[in-house]
C-alpha positions in Angstrom: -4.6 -81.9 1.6 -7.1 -81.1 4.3 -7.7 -77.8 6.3 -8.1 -77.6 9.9 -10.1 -74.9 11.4 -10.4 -73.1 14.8 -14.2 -73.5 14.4 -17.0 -75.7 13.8 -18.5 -77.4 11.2 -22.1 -78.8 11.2 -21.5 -78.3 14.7 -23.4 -74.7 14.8 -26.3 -73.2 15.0 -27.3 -72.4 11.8 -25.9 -76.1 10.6 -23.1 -74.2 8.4 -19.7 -73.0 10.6 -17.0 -71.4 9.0 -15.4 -75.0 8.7 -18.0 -75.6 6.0 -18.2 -72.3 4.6 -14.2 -72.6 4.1 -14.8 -75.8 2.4 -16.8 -74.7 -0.2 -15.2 -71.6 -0.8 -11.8 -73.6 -1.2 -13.0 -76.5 -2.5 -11.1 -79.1 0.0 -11.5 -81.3 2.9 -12.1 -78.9 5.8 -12.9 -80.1 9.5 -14.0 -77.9 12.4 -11.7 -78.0 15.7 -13.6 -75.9 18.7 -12.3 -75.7 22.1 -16.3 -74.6 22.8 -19.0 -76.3 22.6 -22.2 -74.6 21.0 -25.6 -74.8 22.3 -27.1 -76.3 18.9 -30.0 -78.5 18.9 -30.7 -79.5 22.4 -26.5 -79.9 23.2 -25.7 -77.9 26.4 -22.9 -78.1 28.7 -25.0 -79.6 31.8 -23.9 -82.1 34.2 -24.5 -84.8 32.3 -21.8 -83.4 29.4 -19.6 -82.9 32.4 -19.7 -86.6 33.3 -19.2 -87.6 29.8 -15.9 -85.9 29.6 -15.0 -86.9 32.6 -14.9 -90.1 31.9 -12.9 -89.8 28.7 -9.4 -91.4 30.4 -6.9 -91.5 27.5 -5.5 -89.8 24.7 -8.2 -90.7 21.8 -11.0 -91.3 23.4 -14.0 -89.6 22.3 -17.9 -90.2 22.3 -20.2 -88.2 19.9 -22.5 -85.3 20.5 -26.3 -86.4 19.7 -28.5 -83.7 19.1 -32.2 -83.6 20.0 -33.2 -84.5 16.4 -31.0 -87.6 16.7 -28.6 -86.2 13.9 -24.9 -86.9 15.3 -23.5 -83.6 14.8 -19.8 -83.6 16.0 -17.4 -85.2 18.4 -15.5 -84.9 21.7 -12.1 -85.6 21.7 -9.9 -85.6 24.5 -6.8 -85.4 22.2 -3.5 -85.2 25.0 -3.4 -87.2 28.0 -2.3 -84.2 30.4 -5.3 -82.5 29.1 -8.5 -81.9 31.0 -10.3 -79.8 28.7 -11.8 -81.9 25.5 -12.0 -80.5 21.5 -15.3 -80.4 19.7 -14.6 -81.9 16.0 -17.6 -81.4 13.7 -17.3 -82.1 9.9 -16.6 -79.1 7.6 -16.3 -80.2 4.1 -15.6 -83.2 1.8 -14.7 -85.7 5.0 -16.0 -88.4 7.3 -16.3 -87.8 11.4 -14.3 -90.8 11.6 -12.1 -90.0 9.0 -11.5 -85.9 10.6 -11.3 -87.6 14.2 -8.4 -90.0 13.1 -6.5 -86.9 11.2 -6.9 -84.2 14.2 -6.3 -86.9 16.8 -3.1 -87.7 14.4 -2.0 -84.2 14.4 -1.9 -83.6 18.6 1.0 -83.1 20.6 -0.4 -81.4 23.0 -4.4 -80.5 23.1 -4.7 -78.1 20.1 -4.0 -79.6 17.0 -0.6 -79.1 15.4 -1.8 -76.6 12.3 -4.2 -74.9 14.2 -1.1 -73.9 17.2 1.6 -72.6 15.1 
């Protein structure tokens, strides 16, 4: 059992989103899904992110989000092929960025995550 969140994990500010907070409250795997990125630790959307997710081609391709401190806080996902707009997936609780990757990229149809769009 793992909960998907319309939020971020690690992936914020204070280093805690709601992804987390859910986590520990609940006591399960918990992974943060954003359509937004955050400006946390040096991450902004400049042109440089631009060109990053730009270049992401095909369904599952994703390339991670290296802060300033060189702590790999999240992901980009582009998670639907007709999609131009990627998802930010940052660890919540109790689970691997591989591992939360592999499940939200598992759980697309379309670009928002199955649980999350109904």
């Amino acid at each position: 059992q793992v909960l998907l969140v319309d939020g971020n994990g690690l992936l914020h500010p204070r280093g805690f989103g709601i992804a987390c907070h859910l986590g520990v409250l609940t006591d399960l795997p918990c992974i943060g899904v954003a359509k937004n990125l955050l400006h946390v630790d040096g991450l902004v959307r400049d042109e440089l992110h631009r060109e990053q997710v730009q270049s992401l081609q095909r369904s599952g391709e994703t390339f991670p989000l290296t802060g300033t401190s060189g702590k790999v806080l999240g992901m980009v996902l582009r998670s639907y092929n007709n999609s131009s707009k990627p998802l930010y997936v940052s660890v919540g609780h109790r689970v691997s960025l591989g591992t939360a990757v592999r499940l939200v990229r598992a759980c697309c149809r379309f670009r928002i995550p199955e649980p999350i769009r109904q």
